[in-house]
C-alpha positions in Angstrom: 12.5 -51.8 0.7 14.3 -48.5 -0.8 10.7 -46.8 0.2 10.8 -47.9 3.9 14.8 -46.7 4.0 13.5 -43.3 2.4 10.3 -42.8 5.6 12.4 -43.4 8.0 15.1 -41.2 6.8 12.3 -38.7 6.5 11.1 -39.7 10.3 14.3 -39.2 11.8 15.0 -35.7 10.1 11.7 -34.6 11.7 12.6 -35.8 14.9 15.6 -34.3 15.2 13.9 -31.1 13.9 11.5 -30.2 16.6 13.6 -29.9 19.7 15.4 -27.0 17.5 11.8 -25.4 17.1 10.9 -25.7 20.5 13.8 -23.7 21.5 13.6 -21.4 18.8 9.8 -20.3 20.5 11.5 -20.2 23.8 14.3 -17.8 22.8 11.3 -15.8 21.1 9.4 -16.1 24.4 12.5 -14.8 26.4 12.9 -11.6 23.7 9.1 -11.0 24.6 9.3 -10.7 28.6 12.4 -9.0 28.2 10.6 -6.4 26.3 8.0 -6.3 28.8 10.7 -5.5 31.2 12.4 -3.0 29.5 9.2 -1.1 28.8 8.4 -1.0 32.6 5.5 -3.4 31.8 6.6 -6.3 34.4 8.9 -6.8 36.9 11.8 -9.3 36.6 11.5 -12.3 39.2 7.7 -10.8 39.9 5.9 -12.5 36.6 6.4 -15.6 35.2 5.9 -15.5 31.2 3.5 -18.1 29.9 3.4 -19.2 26.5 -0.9 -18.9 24.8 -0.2 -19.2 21.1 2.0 -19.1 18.1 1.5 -18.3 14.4 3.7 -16.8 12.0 6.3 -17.0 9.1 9.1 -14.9 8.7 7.2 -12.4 11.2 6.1 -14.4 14.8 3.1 -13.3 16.3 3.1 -15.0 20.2 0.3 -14.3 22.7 1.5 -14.9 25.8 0.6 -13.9 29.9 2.5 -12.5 32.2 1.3 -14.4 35.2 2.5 -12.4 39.2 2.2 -14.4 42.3 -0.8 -13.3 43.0 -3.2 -11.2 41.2 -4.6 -10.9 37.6 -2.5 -12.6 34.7 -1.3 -9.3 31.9 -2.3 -10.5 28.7 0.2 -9.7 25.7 1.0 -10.2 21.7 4.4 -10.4 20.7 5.6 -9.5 17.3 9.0 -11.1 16.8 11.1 -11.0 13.4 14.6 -12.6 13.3 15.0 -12.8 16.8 14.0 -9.1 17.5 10.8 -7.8 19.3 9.2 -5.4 16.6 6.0 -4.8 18.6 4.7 -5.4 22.4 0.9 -4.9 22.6 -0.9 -5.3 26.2 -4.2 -6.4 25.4 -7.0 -5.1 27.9 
């Protein structure tokens, strides 16, 4: 019984723990387009930001698009450490 009690404990403590995650990669996301933006790369209300991939510990690495209306999508890597961009590369 006292093992059952103790997963689900551990269950609901993860559940509760990935909506927080989720918007910690989004506020990352957002810090990386407005990067983008303020280096003149895109355009705000022109791209939409799509998320590729995430890796990372303390230091995030996110590759992400820049997708326009129409036209070819700008591919990008992100490196974000406590909230702040560190490095915007445009891959070609």
């Amino acid at each position: 019984m006292r093992i059952n009690i103790l997963a689900g404990m551990a269950f609901a403590a993860a559940a509760f723990a990935a909506p927080a995650q989720a918007e910690d990669w989004n506020a990352h996301l957002d810090a990386c387009a407005a990067a983008a933006e303020a280096q003149g790369i895109v355009t705000a209300g022109e791209y939409n930001t799509k998320f590729v991939t995430a890796s990372g510990g303390s230091m995030k690495r996110i590759s992400l698009e820049f997708v326009p209306a129409s036209g070819e999508p700008i591919k990008a890597e992100c490196k974000v450490k406590r909230g702040d961009v560190k490095e915007l590369t445009i891959k070609v």
